[in-house]
SEKE-689719 format. One line per 4 residues: their letters; for each residue x, y, z of N, C-alpha, C. Coordinates in pm, whole numbers, plus 50000, padded with zeros to 5 digits. Example, Ala and Ser with C-alpha at 12.3 -4.5 7.8 and 13.67 -1.06 7.14 Angstrom:
REM residues 2
AS = 51319,49431,50780,51230,49550,50780,51320,49670,50780 ~ 51285,49775,50708,51367,49894,50714,51290,50003,50787
This chain:
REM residues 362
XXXX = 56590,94208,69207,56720,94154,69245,56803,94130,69120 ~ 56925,94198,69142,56997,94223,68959,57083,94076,69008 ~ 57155,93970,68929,57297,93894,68921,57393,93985,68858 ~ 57501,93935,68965,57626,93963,68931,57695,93853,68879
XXXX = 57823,93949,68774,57921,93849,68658,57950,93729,68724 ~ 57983,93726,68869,58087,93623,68951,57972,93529,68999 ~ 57810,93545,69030,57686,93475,69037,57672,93408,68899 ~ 57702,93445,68760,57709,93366,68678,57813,93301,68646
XXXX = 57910,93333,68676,58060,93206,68679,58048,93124,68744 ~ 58037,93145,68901,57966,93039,68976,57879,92931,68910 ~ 57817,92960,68848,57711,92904,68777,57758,92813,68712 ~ 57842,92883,68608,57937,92762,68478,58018,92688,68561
XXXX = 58063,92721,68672,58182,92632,68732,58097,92496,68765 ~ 57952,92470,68755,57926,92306,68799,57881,92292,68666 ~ 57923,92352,68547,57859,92220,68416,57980,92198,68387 ~ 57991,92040,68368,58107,91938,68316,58086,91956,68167
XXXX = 58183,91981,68100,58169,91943,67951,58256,91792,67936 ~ 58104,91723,67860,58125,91546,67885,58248,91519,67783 ~ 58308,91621,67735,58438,91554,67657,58560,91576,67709 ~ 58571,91710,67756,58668,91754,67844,58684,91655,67975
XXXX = 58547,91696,68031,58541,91655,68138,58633,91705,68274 ~ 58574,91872,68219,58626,91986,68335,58531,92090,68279 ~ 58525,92152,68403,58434,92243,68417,58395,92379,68308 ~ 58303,92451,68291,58333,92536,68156,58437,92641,68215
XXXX = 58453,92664,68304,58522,92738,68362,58701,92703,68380 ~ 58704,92621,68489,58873,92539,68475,58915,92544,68358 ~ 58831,92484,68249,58867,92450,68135,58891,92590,68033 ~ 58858,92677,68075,58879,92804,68023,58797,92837,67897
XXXX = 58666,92743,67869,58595,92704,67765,58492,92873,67794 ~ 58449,92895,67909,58341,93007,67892,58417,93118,67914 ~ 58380,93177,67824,58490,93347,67806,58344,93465,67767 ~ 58368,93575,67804,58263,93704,67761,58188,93682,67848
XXXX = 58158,93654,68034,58027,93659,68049,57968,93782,68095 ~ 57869,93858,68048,57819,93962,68074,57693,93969,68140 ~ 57653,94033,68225,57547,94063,68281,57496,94185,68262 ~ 57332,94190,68198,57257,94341,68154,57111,94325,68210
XXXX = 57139,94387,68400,56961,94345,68424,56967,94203,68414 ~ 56870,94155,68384,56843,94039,68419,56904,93918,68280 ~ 56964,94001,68186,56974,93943,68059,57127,93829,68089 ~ 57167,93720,68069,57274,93688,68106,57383,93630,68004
XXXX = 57481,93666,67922,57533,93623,67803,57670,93546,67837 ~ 57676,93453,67756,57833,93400,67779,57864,93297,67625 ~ 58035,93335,67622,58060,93282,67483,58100,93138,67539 ~ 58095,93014,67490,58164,92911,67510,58240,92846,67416
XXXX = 58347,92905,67424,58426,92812,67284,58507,92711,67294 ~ 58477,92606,67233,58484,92409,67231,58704,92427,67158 ~ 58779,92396,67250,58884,92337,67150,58899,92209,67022 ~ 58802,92134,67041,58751,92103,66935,58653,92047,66878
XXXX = 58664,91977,66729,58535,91960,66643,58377,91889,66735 ~ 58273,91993,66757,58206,91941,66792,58060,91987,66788 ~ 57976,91972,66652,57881,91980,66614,57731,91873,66700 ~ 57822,91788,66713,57713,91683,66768,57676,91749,66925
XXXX = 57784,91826,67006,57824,91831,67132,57723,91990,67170 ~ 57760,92092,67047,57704,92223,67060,57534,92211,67155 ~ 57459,92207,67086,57316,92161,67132,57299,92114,67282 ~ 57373,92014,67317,57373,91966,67451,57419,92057,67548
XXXX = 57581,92118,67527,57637,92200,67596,57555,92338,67624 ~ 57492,92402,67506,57428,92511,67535,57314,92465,67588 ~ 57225,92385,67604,57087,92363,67690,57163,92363,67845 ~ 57258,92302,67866,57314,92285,68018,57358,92458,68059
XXXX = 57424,92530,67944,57436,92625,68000,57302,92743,68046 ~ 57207,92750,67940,57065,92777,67974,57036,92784,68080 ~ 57016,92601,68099,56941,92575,68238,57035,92640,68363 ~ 57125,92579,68380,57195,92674,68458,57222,92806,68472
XXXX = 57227,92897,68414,57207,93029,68399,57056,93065,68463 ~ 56968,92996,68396,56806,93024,68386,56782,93003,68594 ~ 56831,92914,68627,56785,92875,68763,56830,92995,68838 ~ 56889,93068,68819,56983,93202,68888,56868,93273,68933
XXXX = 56852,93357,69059,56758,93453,69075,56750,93579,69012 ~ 56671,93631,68952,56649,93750,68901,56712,93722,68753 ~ 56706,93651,68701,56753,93568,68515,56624,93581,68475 ~ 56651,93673,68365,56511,93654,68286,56515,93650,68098
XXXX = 56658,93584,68124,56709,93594,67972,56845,93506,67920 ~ 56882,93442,67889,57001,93369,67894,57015,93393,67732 ~ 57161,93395,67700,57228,93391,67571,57347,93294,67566 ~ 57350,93175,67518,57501,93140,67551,57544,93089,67399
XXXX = 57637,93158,67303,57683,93124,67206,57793,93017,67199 ~ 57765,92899,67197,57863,92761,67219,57939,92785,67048 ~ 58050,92769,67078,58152,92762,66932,58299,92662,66911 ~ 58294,92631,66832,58420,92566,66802,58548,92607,66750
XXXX = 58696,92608,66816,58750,92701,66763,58892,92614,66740 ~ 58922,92528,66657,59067,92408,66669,59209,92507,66567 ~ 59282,92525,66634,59393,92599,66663,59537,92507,66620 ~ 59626,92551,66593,59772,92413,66595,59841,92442,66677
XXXX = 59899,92343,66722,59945,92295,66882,60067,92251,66881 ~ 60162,92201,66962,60281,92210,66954,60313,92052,66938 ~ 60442,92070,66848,60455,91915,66769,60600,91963,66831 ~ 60690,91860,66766,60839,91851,66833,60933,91936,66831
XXXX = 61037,91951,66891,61130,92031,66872,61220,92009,66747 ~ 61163,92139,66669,61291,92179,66589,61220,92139,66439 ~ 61084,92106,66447,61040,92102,66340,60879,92177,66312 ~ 60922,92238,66158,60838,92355,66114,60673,92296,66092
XXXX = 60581,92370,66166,60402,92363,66099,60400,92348,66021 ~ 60332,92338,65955,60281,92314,65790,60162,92482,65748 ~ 60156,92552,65685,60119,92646,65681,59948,92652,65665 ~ 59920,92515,65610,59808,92542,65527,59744,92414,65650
XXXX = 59823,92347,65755,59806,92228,65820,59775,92249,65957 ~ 59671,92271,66055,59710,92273,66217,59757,92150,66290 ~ 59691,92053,66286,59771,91910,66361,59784,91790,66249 ~ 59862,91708,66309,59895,91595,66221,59872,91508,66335
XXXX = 59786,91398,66320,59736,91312,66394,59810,91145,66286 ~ 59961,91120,66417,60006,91004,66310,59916,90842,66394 ~ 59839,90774,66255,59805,90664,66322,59880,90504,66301 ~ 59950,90419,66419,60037,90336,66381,60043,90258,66435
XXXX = 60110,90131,66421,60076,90009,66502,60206,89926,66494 ~ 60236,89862,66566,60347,89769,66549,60356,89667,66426 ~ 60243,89629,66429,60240,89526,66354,60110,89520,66263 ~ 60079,89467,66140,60036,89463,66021,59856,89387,66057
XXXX = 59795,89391,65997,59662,89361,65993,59588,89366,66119 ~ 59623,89470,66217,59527,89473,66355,59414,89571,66302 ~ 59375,89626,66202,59305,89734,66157,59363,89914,66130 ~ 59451,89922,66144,59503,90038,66168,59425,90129,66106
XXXX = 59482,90081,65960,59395,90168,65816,59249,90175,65875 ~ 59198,90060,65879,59062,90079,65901,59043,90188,65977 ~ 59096,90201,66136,59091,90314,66219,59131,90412,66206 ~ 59221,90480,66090,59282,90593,66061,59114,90665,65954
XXXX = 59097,90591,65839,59011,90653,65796,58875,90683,65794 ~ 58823,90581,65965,58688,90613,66053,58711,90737,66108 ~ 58861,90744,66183,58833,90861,66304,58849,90971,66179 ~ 58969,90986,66070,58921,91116,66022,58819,91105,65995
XXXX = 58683,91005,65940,58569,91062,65882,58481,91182,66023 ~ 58505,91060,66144,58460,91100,66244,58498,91251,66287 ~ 58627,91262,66239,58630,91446,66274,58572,91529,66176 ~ 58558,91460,66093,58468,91544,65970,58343,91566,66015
XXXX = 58256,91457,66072,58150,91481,66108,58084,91557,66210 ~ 58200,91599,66271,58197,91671,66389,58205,91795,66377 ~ 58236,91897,66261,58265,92011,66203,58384,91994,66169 ~ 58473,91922,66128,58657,91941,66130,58662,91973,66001
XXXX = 58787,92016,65963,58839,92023,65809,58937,91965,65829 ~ 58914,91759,65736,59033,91694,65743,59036,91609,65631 ~ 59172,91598,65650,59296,91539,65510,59328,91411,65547 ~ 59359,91289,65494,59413,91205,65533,59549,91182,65432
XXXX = 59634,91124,65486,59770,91091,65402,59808,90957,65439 ~ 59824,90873,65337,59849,90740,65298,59976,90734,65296 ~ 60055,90716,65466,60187,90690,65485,60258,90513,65366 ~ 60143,90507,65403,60167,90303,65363,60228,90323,65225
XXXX = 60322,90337,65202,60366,90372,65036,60358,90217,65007 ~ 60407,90107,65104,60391,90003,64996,60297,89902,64952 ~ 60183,89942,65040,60071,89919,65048,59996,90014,65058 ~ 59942,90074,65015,59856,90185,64995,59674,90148,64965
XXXX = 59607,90170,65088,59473,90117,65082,59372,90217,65089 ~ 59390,90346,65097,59307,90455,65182,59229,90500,65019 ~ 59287,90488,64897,59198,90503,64752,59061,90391,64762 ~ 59066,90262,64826,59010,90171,64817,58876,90219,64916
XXXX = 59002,90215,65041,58876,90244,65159,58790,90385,65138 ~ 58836,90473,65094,58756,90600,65044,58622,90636,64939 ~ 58683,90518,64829,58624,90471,64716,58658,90584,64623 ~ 58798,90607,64591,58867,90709,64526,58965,90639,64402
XXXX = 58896,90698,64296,58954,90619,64165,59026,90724,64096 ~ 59150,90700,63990,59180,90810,63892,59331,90869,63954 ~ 59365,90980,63856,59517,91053,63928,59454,91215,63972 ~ 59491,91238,64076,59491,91400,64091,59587,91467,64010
XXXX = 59523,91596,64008,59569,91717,63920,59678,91761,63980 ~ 59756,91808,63847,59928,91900,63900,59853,92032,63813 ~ 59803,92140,63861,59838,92253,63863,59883,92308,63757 ~ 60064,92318,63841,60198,92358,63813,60291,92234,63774
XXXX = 60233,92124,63783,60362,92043,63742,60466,91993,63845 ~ 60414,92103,63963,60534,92080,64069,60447,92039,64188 ~ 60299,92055,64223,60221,91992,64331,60104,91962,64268 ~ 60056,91879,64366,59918,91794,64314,59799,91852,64407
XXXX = 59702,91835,64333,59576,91877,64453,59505,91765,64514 ~ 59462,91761,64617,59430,91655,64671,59279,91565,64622 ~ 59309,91449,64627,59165,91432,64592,59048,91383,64728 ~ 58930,91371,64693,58809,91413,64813,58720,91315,64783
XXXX = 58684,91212,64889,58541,91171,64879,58468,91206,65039 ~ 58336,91200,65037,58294,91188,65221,58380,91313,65255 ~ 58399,91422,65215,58441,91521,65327,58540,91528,65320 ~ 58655,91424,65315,58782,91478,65329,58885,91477,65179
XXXX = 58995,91534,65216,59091,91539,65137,59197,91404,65147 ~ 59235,91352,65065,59326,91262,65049,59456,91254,64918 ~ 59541,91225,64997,59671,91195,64919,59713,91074,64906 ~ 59745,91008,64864,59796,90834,64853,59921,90800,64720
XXXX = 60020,90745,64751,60080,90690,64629,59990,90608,64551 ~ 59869,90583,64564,59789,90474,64563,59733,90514,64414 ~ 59726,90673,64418,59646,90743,64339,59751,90746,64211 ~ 59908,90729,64212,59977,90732,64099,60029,90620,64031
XXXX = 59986,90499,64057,60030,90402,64034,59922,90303,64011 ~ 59913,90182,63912,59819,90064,63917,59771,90012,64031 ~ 59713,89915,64059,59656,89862,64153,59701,89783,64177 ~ 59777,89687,64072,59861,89571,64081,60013,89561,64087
XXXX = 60078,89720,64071,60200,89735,64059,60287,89752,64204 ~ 60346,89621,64202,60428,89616,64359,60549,89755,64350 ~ 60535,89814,64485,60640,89921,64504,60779,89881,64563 ~ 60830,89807,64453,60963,89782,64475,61095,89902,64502
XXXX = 61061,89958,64599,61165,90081,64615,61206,90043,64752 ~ 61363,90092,64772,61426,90100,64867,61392,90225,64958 ~ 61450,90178,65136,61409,90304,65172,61421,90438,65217 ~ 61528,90491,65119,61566,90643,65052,61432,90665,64971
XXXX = 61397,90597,64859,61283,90642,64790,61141,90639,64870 ~ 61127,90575,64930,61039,90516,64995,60977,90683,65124 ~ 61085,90709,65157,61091,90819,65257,61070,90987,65218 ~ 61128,90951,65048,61189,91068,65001,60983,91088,64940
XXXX = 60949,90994,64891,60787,90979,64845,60683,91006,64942 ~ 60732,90999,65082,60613,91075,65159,60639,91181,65231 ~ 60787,91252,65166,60777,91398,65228,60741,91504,65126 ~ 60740,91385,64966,60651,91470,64853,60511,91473,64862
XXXX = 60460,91363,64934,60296,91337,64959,60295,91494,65053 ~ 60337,91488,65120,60305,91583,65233,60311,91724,65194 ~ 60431,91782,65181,60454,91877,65147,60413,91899,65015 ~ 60391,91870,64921,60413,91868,64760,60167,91863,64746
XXXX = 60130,91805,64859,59990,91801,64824,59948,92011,64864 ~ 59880,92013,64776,59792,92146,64815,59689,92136,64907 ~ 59682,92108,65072,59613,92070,65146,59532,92217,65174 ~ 59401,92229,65205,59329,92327,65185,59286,92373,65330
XXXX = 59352,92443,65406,59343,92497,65521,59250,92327,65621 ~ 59340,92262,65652,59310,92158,65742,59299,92186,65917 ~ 59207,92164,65953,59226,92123,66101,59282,92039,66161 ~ 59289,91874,66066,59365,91761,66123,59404,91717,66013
XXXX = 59558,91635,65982,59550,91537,65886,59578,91425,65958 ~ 59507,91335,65923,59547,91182,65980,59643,91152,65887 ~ 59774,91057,65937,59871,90980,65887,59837,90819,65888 ~ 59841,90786,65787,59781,90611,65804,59922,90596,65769
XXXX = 59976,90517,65913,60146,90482,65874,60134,90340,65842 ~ 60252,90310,65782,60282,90181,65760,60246,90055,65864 ~ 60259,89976,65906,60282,89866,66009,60442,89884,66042 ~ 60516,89873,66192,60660,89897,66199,60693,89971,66266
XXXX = 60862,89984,66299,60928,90104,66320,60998,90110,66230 ~ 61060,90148,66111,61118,90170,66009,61168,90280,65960 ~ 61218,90315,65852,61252,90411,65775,61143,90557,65741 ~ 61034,90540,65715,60935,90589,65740,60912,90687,65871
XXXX = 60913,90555,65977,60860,90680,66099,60988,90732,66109 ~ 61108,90691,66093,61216,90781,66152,61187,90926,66075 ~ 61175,90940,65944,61174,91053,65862,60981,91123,65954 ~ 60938,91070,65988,60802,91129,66026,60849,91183,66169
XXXX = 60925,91125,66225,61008,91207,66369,61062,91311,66355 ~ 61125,91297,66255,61279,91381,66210,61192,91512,66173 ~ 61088,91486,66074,61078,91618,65934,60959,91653,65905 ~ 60869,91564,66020,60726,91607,66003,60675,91667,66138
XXXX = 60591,91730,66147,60539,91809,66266,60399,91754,66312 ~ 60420,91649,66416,60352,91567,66430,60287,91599,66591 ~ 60167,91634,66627,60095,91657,66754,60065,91573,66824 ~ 60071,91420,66723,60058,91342,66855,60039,91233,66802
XXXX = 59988,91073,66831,60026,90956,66761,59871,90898,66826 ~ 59867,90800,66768,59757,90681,66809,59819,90546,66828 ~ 59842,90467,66838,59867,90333,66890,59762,90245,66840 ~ 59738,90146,66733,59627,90088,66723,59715,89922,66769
XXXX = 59604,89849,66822,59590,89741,66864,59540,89623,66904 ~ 59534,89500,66900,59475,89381,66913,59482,89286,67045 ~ 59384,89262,67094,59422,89189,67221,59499,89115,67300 ~ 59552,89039,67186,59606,88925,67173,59786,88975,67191
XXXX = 59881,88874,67311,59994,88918,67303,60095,88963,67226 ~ 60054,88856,67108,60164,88898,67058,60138,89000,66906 ~ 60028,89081,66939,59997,89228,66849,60084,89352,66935 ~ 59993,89289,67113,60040,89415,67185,60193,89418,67248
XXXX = 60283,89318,67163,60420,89306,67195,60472,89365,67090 ~ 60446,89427,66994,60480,89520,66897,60423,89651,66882 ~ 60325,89626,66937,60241,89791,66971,60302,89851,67057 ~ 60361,89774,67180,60453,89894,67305,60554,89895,67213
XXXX = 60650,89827,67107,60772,89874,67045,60751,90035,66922 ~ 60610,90034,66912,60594,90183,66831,60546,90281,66907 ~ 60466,90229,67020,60474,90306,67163,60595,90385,67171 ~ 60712,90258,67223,60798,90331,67259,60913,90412,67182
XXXX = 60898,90422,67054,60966,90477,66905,60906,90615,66936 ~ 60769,90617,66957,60722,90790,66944,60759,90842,67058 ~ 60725,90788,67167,60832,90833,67312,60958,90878,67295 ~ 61065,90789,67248,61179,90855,67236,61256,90952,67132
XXXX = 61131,90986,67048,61119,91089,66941,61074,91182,66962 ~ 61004,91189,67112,60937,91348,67167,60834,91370,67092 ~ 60744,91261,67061,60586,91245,67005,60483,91191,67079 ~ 60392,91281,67151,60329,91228,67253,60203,91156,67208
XXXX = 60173,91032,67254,60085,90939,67246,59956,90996,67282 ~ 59864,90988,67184,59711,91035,67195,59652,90944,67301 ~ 59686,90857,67226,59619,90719,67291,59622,90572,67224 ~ 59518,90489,67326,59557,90347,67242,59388,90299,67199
XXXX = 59421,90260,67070,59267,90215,67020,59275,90056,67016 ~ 59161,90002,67078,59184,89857,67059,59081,89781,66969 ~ 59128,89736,66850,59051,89629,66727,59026,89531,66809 ~ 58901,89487,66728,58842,89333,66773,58866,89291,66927
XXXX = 58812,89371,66980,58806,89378,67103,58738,89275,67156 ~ 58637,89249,67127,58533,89123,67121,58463,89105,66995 ~ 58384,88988,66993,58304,88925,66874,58173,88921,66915 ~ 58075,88985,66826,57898,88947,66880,57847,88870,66799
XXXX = 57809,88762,66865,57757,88672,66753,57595,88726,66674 ~ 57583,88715,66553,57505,88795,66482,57374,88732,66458 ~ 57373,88576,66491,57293,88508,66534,57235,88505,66667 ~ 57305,88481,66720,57234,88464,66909,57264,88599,67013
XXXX = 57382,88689,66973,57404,88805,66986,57510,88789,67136 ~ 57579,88617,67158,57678,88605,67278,57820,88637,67214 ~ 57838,88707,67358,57978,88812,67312,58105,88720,67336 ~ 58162,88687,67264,58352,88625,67323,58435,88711,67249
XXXX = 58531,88724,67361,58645,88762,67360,58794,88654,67274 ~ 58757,88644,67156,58867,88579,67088,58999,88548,67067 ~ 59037,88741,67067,59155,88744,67057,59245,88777,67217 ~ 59110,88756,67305,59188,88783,67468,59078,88914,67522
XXXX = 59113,88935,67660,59049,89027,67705,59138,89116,67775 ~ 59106,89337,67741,59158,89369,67854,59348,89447,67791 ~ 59336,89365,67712,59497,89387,67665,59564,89521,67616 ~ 59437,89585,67545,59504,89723,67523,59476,89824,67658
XXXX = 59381,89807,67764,59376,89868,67828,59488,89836,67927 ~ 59524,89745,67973,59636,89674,68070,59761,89723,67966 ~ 59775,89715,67886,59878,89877,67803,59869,89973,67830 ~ 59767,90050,67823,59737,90209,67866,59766,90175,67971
XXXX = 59735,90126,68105,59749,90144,68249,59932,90155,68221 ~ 59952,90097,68162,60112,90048,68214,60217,90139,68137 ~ 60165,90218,68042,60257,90308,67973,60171,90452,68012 ~ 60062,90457,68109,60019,90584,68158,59959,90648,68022
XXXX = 59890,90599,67910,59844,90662,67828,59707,90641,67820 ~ 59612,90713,67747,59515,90720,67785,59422,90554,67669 ~ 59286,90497,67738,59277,90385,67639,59137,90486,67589 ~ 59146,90493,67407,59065,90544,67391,58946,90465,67349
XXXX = 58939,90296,67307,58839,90282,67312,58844,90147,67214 ~ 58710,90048,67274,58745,89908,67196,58609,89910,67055 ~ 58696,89833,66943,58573,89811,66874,58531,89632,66867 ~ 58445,89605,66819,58408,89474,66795,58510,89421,66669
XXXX = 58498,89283,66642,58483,89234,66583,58355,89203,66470 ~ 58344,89263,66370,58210,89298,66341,58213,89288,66165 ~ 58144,89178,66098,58186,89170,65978,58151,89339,65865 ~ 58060,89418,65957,58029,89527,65863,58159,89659,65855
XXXX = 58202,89623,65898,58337,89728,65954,58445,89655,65780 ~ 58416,89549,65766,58530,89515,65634,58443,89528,65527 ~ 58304,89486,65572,58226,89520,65426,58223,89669,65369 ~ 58176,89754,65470,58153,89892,65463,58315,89967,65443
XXXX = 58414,89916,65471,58524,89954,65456,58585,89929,65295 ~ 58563,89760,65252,58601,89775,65107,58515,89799,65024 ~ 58383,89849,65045,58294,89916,64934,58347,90028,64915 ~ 58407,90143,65008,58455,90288,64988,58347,90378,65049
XXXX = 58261,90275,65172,58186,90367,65227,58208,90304,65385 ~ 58311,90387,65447,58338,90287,65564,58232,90367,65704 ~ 58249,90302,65815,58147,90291,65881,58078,90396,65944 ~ 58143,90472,65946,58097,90656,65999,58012,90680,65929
XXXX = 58040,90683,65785,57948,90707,65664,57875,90622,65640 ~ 57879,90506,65602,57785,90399,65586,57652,90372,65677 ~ 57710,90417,65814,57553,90424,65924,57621,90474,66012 ~ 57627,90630,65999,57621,90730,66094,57615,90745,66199
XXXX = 57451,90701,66266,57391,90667,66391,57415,90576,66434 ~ 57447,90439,66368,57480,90287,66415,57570,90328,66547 ~ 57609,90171,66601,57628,90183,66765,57777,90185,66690 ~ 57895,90122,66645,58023,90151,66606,58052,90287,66533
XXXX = 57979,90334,66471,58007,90480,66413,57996,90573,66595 ~ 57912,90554,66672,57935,90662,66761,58073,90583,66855 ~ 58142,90493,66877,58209,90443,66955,58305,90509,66842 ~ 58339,90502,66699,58440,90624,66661,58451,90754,66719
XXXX = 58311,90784,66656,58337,90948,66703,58372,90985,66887 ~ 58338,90875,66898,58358,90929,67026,58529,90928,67085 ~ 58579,90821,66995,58709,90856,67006,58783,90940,66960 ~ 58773,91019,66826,58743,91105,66748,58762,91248,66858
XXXX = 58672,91215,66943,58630,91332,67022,58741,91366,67109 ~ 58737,91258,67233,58860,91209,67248,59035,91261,67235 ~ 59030,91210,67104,59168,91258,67044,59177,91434,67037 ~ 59070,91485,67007,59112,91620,66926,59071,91664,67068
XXXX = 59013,91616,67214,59002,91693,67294,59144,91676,67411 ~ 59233,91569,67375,59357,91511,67390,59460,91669,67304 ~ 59424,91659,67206,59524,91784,67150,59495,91905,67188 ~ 59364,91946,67210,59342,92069,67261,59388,92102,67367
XXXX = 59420,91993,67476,59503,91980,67609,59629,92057,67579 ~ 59695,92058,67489,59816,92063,67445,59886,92235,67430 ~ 60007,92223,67460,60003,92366,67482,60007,92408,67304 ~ 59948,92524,67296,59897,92644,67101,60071,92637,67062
XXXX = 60061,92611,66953,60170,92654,66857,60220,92828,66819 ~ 60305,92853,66897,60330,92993,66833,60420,93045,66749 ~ 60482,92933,66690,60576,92942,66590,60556,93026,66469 ~ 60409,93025,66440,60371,93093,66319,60337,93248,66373
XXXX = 60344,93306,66515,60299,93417,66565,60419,93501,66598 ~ 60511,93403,66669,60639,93507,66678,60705,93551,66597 ~ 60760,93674,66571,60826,93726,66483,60998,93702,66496 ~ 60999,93737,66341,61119,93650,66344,61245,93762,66388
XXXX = 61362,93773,66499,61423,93876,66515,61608,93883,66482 ~ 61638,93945,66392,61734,93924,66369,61859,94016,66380 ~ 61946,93977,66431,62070,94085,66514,62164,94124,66390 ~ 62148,94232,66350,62291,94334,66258,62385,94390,66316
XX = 62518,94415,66236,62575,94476,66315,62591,94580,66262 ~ 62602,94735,66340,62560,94845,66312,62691,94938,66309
């Protein structure tokens, strides 16, 4: 008894891929399936970074394939394939850049930074090729949190190369200036300094760059609306009212800039006591998700209150890296996952494919 191609589609149409969370099929994830005799092959390619995910996905496809009558052979090549996707109207890709993942918050010390340079580690760890950029010109922390000392190299005199710890690439004003020297600039300079970070870094064929923005709506994001090509935003946030009464005001800044919201991450979500291990809710309960419900965006996910998240953060080995396996490094990646499976949703960028056509007169 031979299977037919449409006996093995059938097949893929009941495995869920747990990130998507649509079928390999709907999801348009299984492509090539061939049938030879009893041999049964199919390509599955992941929209994004997902090394941890490969292994799992292909045993499900196996088994399923394998249960088929007359299967006496299964092949299923699971792959990852992250692409650039469409950012706003009227502003250009970055050549060497596929998405720009901006991360931002209304207001100042809910963790932002912290969460900008977990989830890029977290896409790193996942197979990604990623950059981070240190929007915060006047505070600039991502040299600290990285554990990145010294000035990067000019080349040419006219761009800098990025510098790297843990996997990724990083840019920071952080890197040209003292540690103690306040950035007293207005904000023309201020704006005009992170479209040189951006453009002016030699970013090395990226899959994602995270943006660690300032705290605000300001001068800054307007120029990151205007002139940067941005796929999509994060929202970071704190339980407590009056964090998430400035978090819907940068909410609603990327909304009316035609920058669609990834999602909302919520800091210090709760506290575990490290002694007796009873959980309270400090700063409130519920708050960033009762946001997501109410602005229809998606909640990607709470972290603790947890003193190793500041330790592991100002050593320059923050928590992805510092313990990998630990239970808060996978509650990153998993948002991580999340996000880049949030952009893959998104309709492909073809700006760099269409040709350019231009009318003479003859």
């Amino acid at each position: 008894m031979s299977i037919t191609v449409e006996q093995a589609t059938e097949a893929l149409k009941t495995i869920i891929d747990p990130n998507t969370r649509k079928d390999l099929v709907s999801g348009r994830s299984a492509r090539n399936v061939r049938v030879d005799g009893g041999h049964v092959s199919v390509d599955v390619e992941l929209g994004y970074p997902a090394v941890s995910q490969v292994d799992l996905i292909r045993r499900q496809v196996v088994d399923a394939l394998s249960a088929l009558p007359g299967v006496t052979q299964v092949s299923a090549n699971v792959f990852q394939k992250i692409v650039a996707h469409a950012v706003q109207r009227g502003v250009k890709t970055l050549p060497n850049v596929r998405n720009i993942i901006a991360v931002a918050s209304g207001k100042g010390g809910v963790g932002k930074s912290t969460t900008a340079v977990n989830l890029a580690l977290a896409l790193s760890a996942e197979g990604a090729s990623v950059g981070v950029l240190d929007a915060d010109i006047y505070g600039p922390s991502q040299p600290m949190m990285l554990g990145i000392s010294g000035r990067p190299e000019s080349p040419d005199g006219k761009t800098i190369e990025p510098m790297s710890n843990h996997g990724v690439q990083v840019s920071s004003i952080g890197f040209m200036i003292d540690v103690d020297t306040p950035m007293v600039w207005r904000g023309p300079m201020v704006t005009q300094a992170l479209e040189q970070l951006l453009h002016q870094t030699n970013w090395r064929d990226l899959d994602y760059l995270v943006i660690d923005m300032p705290p605000g709506t300001g001068d800054i994001h307007l120029t990151l609306a205007q002139k940067i090509p941005v796929t999509g935003a994060i929202i970071v946030t704190t339980p407590q009212d009056i964090a998430l009464l400035d978090a819907r005001k940068g909410l609603k800044m990327f909304e009316k800039v035609g920058i669609p919201i990834l999602g909302i991450v919520e800091n210090m979500a709760m506290h575990v006591c490290s002694n007796c291990g009873h959980t309270e809710h400090i700063f409130g309960a519920g708050g960033g998700e009762r946001m997501a419900k109410e602005y229809d965006v998606e909640y990607l996910g709470g972290l603790p209150l947890d003193i190793k998240i500041r330790e592991q953060t100002d050593s320059g080995k923050p928590t992805v890296v510092a313990e990998p396996d630990g239970p808060i490094a996978a509650i990153y990646k998993q948002i991580a996952r999340r996000v880049a499976v949030r952009i893959a949703d998104r309709a492909r960028d073809m700006s760099l494919k269409m040709p350019s056509i231009v009318v003479q007169k003859t």
